[in-house]
C-alpha positions, 0 to 999 in steps of 0.5 A: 457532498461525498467530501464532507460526508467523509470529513475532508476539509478542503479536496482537489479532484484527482483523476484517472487514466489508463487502458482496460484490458479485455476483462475491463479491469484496470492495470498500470493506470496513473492517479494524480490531480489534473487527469480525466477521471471516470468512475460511476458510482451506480445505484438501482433506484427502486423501480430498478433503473441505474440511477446517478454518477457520484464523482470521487474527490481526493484531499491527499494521495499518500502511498504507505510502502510498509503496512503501519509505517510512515506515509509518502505525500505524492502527486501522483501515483501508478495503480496497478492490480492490487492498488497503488503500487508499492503500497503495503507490499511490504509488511513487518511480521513476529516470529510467529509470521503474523503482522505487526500493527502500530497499535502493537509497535506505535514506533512503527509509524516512525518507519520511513520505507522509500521504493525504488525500482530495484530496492526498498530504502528504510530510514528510522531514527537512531538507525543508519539507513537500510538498502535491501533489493526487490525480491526476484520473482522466483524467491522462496515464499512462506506463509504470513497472517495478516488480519487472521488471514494467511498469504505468501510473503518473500522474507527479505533476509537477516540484515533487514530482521535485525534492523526492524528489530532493532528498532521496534525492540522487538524480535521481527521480520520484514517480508514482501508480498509478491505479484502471486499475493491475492 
């Protein structure tokens, strides 16, 4: 039922599982089809009583490493506190540290941005592929506006300015958004 209200054609359970620290929120958990999933939906009926359990069900898992470009189809996938991991913490922004949408830059989706433990490997047509080391946790942070609202961002450098804008015939940056992004 929750399927079809969202318009999903055909969808596969996929499951949850991991440890709840003592707040009882969730860290390091893996998603994927074929793990025990359990996440009630609550609801107060009238007489304000916890009512039904709504199971979630998933037709695709997709992790998108930089906001706006090209997705990743996974199997499965780590949760950790802001999600999926990798997913959107990494971000292309104007000079004037503001987001760039794929309604602004539709060649965005054109973006291909793989994650690997130690580096973000971008690939775009017409371009050689593009190398650039996860920020150190100590890097300096600057300010960026996504959606009007302002967070910290790690910029990741010249090369990685040069290559977006290249590509999006733009000037533009890439940055991260590090663990401290809230």
């Amino acid at each position: 039922e929750l399927a079809e209200r969202v318009g999903l054609a055909r969808a596969e359970i996929f499951n949850l599982t991991g440890i709840l620290d003592e707040n009882g929120t969730g860290n390091d958990f893996e998603i994927g089809p074929g793990l025990e999933l359990a996440i009630p939906l609550l609801h107060q009926n009238q007489a304000g009583r916890a009512m039904a359990r709504a199971m979630i069900t998933l037709s695709a898992l997709n992790l998108y490493p930089v906001k706006g470009g090209a997705g990743i189809p996974l199997e499965a996938g780590e949760l950790d506190a802001f999600g999926l991991r990798d997913d959107r913490r990494w971000m292309v922004v104007d000079d004037d540290s503001v987001a760039v949408a794929q309604r602004e830059s539709p060649r965005l989706c054109l973006l291909r941005a793989l994650p690997t433990a130690e580096a973000l490997i971008l690939d775009a047509p017409g371009l050689p592929t593009l190398e650039r080391p996860r920020p150190q946790h100590d890097a300096q942070r600057s300010l960026v506006t996504i959606w009007g609202d302002a967070c910290e961002a790690v910029d990741l450098g010249s090369e990685a300015a040069a290559w977006c804008s290249r590509f999006l015939e733009r000037p533009c940056r890439l940055v991260y958004m590090p663990d401290s992004t809230h």
